[in-house]
CHARMM internal coordinates of N, CA and C (Angstrom, degrees):
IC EDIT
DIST 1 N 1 CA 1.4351
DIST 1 CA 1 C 1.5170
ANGL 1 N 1 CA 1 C 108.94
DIST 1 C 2 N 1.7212
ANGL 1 CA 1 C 2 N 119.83
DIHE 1 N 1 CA 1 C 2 N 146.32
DIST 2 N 2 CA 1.1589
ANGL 1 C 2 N 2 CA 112.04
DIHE 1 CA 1 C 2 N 2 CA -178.74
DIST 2 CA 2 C 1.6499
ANGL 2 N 2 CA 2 C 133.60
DIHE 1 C 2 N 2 CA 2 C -67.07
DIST 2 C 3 N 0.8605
ANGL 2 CA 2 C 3 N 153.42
DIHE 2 N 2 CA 2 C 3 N -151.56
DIST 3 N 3 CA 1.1366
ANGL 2 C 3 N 3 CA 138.19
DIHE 2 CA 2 C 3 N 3 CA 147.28
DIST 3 CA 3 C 2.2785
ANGL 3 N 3 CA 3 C 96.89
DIHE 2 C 3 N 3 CA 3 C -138.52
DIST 3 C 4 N 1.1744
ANGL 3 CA 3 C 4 N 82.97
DIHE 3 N 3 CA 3 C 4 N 123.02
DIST 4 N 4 CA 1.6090
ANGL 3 C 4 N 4 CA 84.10
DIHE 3 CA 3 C 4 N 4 CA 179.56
DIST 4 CA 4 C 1.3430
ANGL 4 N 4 CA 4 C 128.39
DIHE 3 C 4 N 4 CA 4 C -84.88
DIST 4 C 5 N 1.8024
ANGL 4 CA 4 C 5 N 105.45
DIHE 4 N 4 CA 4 C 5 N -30.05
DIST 5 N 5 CA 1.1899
ANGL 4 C 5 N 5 CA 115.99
DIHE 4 CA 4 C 5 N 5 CA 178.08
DIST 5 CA 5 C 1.6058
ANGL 5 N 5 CA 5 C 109.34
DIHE 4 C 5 N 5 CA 5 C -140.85
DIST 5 C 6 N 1.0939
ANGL 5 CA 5 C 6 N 123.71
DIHE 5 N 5 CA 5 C 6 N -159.93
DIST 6 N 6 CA 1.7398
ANGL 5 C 6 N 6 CA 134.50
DIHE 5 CA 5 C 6 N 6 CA 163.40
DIST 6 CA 6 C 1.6459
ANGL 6 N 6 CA 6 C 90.29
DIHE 5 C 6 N 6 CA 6 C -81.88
DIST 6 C 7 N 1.2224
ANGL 6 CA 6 C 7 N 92.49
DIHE 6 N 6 CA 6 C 7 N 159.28
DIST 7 N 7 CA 1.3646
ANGL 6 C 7 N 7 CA 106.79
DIHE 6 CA 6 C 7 N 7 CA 162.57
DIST 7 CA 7 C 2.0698
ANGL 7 N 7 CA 7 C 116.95
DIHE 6 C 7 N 7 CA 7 C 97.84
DIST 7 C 8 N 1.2286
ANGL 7 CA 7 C 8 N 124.93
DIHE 7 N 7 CA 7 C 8 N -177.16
DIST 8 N 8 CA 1.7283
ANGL 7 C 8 N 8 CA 95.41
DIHE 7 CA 7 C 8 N 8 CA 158.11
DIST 8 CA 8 C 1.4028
ANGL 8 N 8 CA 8 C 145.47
DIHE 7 C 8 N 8 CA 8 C 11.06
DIST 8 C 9 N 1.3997
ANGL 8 CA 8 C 9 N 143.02
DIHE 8 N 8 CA 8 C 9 N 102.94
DIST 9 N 9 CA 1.2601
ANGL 8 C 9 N 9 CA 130.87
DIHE 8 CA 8 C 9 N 9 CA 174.97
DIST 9 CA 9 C 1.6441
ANGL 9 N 9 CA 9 C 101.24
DIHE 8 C 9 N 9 CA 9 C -70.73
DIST 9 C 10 N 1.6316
ANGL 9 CA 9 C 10 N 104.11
DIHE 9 N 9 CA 9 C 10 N 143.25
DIST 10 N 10 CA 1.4431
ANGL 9 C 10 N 10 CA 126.97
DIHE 9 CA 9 C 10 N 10 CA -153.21
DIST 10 CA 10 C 1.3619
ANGL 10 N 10 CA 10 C 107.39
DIHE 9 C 10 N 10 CA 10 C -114.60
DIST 10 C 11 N 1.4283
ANGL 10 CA 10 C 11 N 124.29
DIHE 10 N 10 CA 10 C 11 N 86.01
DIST 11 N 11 CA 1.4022
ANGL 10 C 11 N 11 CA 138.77
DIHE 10 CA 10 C 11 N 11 CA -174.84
DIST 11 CA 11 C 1.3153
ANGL 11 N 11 CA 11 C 110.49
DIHE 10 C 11 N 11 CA 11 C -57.42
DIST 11 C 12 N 1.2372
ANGL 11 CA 11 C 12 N 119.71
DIHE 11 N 11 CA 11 C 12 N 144.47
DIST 12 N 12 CA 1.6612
ANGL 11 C 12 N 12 CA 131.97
DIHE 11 CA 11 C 12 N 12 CA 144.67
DIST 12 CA 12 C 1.8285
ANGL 12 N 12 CA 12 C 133.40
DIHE 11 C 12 N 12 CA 12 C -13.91
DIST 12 C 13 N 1.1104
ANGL 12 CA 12 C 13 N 145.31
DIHE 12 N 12 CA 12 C 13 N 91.17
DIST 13 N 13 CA 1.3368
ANGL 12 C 13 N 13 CA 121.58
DIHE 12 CA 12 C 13 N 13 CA -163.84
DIST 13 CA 13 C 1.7125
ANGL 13 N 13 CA 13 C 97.58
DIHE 12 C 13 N 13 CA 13 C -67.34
DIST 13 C 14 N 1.1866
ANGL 13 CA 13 C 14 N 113.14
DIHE 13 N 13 CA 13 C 14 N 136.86
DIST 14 N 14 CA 0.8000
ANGL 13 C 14 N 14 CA 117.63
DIHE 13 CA 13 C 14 N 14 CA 160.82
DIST 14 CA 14 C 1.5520
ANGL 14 N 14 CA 14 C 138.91
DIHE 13 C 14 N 14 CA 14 C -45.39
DIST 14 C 15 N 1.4045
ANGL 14 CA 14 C 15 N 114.52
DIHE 14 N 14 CA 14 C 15 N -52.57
DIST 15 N 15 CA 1.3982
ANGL 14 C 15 N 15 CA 139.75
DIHE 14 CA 14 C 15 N 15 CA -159.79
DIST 15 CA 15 C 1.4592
ANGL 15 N 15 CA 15 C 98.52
DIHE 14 C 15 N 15 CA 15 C -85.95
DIST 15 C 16 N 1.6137
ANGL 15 CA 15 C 16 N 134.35
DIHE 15 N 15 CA 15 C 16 N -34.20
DIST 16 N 16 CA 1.3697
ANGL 15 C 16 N 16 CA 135.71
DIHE 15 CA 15 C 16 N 16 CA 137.21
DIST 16 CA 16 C 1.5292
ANGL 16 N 16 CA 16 C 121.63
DIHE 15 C 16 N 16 CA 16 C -46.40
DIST 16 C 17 N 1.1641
ANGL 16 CA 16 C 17 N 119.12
DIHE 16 N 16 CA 16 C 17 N -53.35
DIST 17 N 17 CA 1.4001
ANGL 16 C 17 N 17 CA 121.93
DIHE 16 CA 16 C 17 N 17 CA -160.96
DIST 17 CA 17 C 2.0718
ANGL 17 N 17 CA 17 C 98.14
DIHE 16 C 17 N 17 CA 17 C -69.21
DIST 17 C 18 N 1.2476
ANGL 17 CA 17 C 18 N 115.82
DIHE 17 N 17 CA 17 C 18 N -25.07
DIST 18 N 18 CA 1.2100
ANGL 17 C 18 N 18 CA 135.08
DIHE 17 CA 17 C 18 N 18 CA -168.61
DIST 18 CA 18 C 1.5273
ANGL 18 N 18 CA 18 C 91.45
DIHE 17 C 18 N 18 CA 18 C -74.54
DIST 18 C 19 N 1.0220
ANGL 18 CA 18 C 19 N 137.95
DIHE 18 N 18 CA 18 C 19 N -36.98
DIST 19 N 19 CA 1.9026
ANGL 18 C 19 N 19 CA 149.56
DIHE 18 CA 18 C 19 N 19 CA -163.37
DIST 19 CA 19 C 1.6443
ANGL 19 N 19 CA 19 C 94.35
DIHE 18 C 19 N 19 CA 19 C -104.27
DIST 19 C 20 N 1.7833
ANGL 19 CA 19 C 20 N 110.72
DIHE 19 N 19 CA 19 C 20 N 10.31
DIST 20 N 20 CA 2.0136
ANGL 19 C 20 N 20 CA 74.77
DIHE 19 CA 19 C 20 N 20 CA -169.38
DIST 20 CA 20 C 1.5873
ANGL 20 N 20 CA 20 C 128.44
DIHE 19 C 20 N 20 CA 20 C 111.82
DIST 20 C 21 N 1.4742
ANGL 20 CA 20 C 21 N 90.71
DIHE 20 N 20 CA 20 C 21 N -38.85
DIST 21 N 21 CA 1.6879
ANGL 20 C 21 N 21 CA 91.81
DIHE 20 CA 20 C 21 N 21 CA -157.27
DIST 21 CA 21 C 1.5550
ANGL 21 N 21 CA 21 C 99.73
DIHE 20 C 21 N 21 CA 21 C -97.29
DIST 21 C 22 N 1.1663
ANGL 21 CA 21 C 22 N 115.38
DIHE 21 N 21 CA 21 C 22 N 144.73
DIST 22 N 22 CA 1.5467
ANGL 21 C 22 N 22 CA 114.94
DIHE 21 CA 21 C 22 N 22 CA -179.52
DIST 22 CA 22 C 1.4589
ANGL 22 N 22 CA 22 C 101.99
DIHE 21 C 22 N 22 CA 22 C -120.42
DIST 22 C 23 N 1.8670
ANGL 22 CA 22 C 23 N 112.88
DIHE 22 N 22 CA 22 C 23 N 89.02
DIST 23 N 23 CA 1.0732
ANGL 22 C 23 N 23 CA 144.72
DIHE 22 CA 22 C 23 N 23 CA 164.30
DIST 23 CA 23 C 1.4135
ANGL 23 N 23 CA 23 C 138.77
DIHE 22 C 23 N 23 CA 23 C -70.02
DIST 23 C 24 N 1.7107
ANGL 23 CA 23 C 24 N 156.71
DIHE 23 N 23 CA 23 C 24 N 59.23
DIST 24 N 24 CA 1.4016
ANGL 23 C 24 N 24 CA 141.76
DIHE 23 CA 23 C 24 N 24 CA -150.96
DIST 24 CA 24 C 1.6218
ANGL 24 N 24 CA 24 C 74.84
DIHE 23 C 24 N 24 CA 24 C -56.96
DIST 24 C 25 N 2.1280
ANGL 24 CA 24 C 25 N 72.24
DIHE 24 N 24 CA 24 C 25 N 156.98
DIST 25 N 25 CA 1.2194
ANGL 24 C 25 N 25 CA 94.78
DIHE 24 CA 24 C 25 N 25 CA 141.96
DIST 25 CA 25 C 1.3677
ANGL 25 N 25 CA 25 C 133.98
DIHE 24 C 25 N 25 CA 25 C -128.44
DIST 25 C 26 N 1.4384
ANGL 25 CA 25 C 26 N 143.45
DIHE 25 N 25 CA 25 C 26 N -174.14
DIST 26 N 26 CA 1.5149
ANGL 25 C 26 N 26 CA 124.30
DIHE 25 CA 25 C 26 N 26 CA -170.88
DIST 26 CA 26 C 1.3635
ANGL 26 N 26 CA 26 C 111.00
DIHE 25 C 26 N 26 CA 26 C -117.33
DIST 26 C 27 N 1.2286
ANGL 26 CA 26 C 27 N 114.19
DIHE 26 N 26 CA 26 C 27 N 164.22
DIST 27 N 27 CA 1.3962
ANGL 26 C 27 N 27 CA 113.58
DIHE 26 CA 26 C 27 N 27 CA -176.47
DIST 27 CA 27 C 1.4131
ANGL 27 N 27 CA 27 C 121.18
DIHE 26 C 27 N 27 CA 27 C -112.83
DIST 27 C 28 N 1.0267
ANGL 27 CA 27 C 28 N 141.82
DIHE 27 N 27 CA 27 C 28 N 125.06
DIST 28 N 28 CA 1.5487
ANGL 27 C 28 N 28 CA 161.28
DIHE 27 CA 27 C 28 N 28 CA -148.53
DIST 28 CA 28 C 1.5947
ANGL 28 N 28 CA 28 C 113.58
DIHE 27 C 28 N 28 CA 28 C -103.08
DIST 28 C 29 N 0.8123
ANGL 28 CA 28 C 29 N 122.43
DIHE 28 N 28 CA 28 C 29 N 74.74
DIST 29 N 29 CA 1.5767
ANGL 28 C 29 N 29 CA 148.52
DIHE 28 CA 28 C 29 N 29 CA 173.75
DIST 29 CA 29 C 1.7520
ANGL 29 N 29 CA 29 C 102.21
DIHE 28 C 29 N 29 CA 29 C -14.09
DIST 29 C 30 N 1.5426
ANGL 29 CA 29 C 30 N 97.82
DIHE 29 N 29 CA 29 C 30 N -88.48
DIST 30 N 30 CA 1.5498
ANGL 29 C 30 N 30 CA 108.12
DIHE 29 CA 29 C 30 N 30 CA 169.49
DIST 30 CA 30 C 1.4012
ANGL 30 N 30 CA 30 C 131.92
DIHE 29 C 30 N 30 CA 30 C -54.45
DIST 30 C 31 N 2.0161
ANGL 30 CA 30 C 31 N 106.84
DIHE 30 N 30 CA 30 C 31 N -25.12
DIST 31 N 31 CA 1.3660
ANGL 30 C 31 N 31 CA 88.45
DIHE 30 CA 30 C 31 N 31 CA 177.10
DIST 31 CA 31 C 1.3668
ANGL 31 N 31 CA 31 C 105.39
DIHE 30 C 31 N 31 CA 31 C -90.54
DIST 31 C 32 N 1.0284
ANGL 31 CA 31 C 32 N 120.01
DIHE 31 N 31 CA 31 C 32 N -23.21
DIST 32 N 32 CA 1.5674
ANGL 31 C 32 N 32 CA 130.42
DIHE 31 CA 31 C 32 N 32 CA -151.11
DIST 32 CA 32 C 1.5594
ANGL 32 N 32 CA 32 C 119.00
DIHE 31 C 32 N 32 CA 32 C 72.40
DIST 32 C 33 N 1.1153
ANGL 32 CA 32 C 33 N 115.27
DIHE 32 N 32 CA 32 C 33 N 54.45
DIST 33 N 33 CA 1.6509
ANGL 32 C 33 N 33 CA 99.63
DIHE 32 CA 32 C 33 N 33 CA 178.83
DIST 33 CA 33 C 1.5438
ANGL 33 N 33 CA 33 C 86.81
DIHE 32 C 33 N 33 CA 33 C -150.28
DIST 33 C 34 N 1.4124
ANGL 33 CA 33 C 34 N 121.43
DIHE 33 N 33 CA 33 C 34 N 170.36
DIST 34 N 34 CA 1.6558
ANGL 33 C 34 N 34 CA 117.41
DIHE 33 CA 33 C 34 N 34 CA 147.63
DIST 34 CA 34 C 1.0951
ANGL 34 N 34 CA 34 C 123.81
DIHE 33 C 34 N 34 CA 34 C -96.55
DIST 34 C 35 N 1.2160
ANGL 34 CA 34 C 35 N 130.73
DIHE 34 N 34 CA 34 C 35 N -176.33
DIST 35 N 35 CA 1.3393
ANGL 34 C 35 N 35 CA 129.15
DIHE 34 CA 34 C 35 N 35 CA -167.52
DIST 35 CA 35 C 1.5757
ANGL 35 N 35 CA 35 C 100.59
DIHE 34 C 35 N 35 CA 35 C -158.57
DIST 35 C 36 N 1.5989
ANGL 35 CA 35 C 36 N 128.01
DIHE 35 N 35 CA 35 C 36 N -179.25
DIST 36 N 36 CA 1.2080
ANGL 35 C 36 N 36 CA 138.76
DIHE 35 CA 35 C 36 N 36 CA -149.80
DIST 36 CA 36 C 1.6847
ANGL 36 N 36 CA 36 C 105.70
DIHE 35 C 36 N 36 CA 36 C -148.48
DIST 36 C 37 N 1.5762
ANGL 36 CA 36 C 37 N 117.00
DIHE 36 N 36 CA 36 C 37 N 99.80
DIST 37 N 37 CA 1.9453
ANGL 36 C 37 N 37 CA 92.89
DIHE 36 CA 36 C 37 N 37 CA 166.71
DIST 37 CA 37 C 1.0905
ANGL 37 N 37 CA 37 C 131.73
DIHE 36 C 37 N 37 CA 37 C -47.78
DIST 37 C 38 N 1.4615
ANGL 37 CA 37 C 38 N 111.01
DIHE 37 N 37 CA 37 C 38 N -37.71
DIST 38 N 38 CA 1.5703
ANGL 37 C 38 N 38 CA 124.11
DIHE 37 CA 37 C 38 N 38 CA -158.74
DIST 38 CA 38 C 1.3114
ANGL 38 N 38 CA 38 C 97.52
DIHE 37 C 38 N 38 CA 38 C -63.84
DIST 38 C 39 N 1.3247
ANGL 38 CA 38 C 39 N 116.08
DIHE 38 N 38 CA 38 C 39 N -52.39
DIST 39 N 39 CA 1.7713
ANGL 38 C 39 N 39 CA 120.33
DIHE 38 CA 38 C 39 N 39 CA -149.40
DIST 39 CA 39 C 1.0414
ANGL 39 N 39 CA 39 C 110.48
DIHE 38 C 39 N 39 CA 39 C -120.92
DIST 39 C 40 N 1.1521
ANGL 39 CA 39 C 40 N 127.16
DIHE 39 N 39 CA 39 C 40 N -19.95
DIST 40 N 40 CA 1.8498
ANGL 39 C 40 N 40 CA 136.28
DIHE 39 CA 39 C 40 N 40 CA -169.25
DIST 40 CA 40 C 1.0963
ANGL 40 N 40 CA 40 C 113.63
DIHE 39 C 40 N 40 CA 40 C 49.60
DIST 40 C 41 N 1.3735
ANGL 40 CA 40 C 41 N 105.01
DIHE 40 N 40 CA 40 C 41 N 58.03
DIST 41 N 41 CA 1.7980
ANGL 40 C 41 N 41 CA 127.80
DIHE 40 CA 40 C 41 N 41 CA -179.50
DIST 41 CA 41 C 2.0288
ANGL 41 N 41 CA 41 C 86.45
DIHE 40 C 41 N 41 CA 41 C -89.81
DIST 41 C 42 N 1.2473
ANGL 41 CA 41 C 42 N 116.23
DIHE 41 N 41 CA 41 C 42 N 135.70
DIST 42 N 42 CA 1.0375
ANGL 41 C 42 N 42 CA 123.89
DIHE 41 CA 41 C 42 N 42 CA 179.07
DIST 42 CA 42 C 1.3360
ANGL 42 N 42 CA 42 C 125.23
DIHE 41 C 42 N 42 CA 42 C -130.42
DIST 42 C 43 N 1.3393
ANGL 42 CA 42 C 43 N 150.18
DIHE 42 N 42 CA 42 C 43 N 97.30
DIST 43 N 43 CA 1.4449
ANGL 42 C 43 N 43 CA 123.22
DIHE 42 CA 42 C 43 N 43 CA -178.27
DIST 43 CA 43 C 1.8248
ANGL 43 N 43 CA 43 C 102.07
DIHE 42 C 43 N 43 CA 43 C 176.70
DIST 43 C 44 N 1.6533
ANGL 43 CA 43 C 44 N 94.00
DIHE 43 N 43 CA 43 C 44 N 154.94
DIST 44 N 44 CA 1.6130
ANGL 43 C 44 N 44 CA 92.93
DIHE 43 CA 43 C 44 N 44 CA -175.16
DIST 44 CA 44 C 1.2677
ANGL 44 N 44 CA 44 C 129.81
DIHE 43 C 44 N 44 CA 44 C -61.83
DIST 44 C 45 N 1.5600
ANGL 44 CA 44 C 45 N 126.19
DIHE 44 N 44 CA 44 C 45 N -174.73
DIST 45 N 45 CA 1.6010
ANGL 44 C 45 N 45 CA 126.38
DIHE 44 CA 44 C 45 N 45 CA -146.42
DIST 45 CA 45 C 1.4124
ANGL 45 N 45 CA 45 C 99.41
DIHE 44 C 45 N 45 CA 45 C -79.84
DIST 45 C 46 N 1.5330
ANGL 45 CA 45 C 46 N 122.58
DIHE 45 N 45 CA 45 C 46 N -10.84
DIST 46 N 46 CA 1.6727
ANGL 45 C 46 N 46 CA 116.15
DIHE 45 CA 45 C 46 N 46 CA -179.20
DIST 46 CA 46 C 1.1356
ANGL 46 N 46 CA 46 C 94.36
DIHE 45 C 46 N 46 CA 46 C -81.20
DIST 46 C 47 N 1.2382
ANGL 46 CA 46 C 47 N 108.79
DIHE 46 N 46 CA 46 C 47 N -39.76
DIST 47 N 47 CA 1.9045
ANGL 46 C 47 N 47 CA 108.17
DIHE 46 CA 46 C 47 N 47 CA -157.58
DIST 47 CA 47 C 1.5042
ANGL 47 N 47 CA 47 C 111.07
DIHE 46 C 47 N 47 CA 47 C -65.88
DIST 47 C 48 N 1.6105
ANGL 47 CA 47 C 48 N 121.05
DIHE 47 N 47 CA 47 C 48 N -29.05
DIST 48 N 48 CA 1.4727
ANGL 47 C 48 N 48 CA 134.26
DIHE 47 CA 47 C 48 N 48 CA -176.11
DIST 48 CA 48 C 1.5864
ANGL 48 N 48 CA 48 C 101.02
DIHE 47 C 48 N 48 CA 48 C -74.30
DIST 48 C 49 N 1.4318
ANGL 48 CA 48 C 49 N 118.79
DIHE 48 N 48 CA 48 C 49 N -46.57
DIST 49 N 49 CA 1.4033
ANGL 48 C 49 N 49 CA 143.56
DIHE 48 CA 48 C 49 N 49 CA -152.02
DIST 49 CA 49 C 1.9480
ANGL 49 N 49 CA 49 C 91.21
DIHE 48 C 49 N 49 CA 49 C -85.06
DIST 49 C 50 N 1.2639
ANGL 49 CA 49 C 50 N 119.72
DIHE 49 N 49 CA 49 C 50 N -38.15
DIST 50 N 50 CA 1.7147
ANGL 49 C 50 N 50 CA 111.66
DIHE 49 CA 49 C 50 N 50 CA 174.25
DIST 50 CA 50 C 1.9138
ANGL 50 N 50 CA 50 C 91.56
DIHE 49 C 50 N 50 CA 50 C -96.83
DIST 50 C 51 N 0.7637
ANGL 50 CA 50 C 51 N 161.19
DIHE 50 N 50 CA 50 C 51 N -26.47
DIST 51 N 51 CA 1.1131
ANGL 50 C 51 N 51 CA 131.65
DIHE 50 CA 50 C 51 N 51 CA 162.70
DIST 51 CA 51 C 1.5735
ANGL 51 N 51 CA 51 C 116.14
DIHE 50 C 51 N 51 CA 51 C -69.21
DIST 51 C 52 N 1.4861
ANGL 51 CA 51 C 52 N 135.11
DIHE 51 N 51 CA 51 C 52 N -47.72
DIST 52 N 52 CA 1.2521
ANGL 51 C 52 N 52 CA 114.12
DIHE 51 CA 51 C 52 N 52 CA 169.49
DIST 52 CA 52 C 1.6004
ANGL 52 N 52 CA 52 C 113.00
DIHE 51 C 52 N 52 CA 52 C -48.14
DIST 52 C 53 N 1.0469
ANGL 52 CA 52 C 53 N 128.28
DIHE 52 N 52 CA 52 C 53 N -42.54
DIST 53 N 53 CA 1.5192
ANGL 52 C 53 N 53 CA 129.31
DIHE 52 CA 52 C 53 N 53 CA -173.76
DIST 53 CA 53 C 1.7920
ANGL 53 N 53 CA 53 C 114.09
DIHE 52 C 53 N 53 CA 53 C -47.28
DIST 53 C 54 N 1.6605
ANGL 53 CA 53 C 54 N 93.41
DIHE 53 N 53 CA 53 C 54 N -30.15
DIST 54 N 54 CA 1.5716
ANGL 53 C 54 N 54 CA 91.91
DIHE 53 CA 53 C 54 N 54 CA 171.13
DIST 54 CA 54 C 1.3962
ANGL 54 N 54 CA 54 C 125.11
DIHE 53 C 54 N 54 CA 54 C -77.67
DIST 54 C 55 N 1.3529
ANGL 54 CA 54 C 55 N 100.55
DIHE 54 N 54 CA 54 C 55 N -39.89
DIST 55 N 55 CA 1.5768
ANGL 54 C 55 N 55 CA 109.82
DIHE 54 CA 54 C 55 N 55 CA 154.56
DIST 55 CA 55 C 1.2071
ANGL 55 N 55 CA 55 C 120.40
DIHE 54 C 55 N 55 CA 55 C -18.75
DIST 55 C 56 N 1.8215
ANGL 55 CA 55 C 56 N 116.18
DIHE 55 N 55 CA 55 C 56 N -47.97
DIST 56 N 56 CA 1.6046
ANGL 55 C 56 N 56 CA 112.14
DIHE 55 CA 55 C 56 N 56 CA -154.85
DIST 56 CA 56 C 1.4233
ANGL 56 N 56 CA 56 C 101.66
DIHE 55 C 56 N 56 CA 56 C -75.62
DIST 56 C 57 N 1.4086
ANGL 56 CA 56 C 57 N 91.85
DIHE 56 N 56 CA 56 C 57 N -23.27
DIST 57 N 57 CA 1.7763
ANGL 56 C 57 N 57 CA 89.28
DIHE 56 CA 56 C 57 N 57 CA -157.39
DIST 57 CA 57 C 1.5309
ANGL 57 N 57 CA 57 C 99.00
DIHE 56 C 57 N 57 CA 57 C -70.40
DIST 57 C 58 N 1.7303
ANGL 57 CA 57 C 58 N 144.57
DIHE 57 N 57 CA 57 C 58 N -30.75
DIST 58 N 58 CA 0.9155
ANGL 57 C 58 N 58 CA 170.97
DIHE 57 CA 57 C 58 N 58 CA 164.69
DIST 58 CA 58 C 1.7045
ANGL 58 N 58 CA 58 C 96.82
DIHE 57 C 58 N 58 CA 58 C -24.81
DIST 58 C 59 N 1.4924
ANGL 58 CA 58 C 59 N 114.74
DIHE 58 N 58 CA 58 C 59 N -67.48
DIST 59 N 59 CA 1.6426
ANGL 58 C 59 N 59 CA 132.60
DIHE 58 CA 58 C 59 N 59 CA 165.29
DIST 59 CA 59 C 1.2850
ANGL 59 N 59 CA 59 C 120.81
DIHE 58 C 59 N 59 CA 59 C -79.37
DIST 59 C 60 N 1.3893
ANGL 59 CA 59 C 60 N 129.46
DIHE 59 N 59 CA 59 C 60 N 13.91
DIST 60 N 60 CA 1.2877
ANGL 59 C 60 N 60 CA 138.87
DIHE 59 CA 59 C 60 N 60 CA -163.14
DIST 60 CA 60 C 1.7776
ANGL 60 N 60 CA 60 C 106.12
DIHE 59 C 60 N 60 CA 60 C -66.25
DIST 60 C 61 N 1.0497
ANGL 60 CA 60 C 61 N 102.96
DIHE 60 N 60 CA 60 C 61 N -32.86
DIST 61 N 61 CA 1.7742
ANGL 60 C 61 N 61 CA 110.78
DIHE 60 CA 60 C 61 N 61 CA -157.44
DIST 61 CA 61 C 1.7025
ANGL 61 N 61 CA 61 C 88.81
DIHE 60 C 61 N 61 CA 61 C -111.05
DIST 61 C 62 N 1.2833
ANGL 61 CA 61 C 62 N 127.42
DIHE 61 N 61 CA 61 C 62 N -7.11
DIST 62 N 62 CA 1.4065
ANGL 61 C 62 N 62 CA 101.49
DIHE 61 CA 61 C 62 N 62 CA -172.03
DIST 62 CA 62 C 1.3434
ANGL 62 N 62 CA 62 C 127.85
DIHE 61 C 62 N 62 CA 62 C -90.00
DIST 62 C 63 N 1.2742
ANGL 62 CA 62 C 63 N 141.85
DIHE 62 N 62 CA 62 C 63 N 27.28
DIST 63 N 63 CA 1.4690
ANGL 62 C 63 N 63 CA 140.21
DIHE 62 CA 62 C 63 N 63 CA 149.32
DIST 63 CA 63 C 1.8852
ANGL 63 N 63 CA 63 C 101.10
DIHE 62 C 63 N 63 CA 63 C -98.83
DIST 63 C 64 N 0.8999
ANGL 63 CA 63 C 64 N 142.23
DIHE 63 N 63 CA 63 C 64 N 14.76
DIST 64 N 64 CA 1.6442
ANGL 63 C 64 N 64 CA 154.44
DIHE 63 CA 63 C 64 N 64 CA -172.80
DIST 64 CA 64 C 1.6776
ANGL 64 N 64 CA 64 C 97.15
DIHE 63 C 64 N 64 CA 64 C -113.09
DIST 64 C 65 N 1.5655
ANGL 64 CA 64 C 65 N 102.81
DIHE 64 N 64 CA 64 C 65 N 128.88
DIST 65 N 65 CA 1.4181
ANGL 64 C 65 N 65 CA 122.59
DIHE 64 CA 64 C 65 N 65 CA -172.23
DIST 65 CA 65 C 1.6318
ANGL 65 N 65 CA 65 C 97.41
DIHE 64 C 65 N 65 CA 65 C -104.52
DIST 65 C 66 N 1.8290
ANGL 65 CA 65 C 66 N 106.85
DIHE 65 N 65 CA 65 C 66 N 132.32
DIST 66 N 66 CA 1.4486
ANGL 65 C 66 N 66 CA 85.23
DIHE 65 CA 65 C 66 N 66 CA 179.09
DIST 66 CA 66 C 1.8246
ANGL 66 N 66 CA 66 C 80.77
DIHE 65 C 66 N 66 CA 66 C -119.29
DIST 66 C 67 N 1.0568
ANGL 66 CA 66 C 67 N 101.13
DIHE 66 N 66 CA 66 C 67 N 167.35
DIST 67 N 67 CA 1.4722
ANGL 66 C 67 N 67 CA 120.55
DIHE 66 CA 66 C 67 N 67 CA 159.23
DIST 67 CA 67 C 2.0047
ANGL 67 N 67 CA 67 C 115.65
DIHE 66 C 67 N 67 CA 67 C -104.32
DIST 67 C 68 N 1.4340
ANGL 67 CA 67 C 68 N 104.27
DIHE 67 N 67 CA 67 C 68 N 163.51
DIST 68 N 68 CA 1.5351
ANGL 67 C 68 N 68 CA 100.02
DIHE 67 CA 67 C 68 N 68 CA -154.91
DIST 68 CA 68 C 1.6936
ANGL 68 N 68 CA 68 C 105.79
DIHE 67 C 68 N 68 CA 68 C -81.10
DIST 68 C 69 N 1.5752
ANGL 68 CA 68 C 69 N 114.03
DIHE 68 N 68 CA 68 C 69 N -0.86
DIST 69 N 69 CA 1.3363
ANGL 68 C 69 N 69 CA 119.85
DIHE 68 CA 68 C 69 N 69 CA 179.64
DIST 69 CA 69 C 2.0200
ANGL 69 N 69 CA 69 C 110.86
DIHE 68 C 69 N 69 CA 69 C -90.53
DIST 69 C 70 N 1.2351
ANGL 69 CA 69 C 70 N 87.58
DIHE 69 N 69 CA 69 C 70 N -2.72
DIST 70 N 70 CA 1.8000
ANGL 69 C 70 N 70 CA 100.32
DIHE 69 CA 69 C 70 N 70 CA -179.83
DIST 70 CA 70 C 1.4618
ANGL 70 N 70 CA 70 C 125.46
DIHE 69 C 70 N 70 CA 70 C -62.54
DIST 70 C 71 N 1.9723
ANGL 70 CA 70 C 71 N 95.46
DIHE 70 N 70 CA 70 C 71 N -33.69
DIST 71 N 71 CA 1.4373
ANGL 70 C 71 N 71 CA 85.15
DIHE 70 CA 70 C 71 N 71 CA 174.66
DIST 71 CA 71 C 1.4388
ANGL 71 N 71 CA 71 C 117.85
DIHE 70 C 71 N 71 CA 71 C -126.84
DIST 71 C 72 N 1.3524
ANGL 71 CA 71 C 72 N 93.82
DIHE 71 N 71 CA 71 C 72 N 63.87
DIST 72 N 72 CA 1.7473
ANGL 71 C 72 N 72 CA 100.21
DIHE 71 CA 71 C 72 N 72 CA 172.73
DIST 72 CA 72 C 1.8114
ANGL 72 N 72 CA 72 C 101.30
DIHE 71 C 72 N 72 CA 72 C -100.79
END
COOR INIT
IC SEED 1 N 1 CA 1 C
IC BUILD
């Protein structure tokens, strides 16, 4: 993950990363949550941390070779 600034490591938005786009997001001092420019995806480090997790499942199968008799 990138790091954008000092301070907090700066997760993936989810709700971008879900479309493709590989977006940080920033972290919000006073509110405590991060948030997203692109999308105004907003919410704390579990909430970023279970939406990337859905992500994985999204890439789950992609280093796995199938052949065309696999999905009968």
């Amino acid at each position: 993950m990138a790091q954008a600034g000092k301070g907090r490591l700066n997760y993936r938005c989810p709700a971008c990363f879900m479309r493709d786009l590989d977006i940080d997001m920033f972290y919000d001092k006073e509110k405590e949550e991060y948030y997203c420019l692109r999308c105004q995806f907003t919410g704390k480090e579990a909430d970023v941390l279970k939406g990337n997790e859905m992500v994985r499942v999204k890439y789950g199968a992609m280093y796995q070779r199938f052949g065309k008799f696999d999905f009968d």
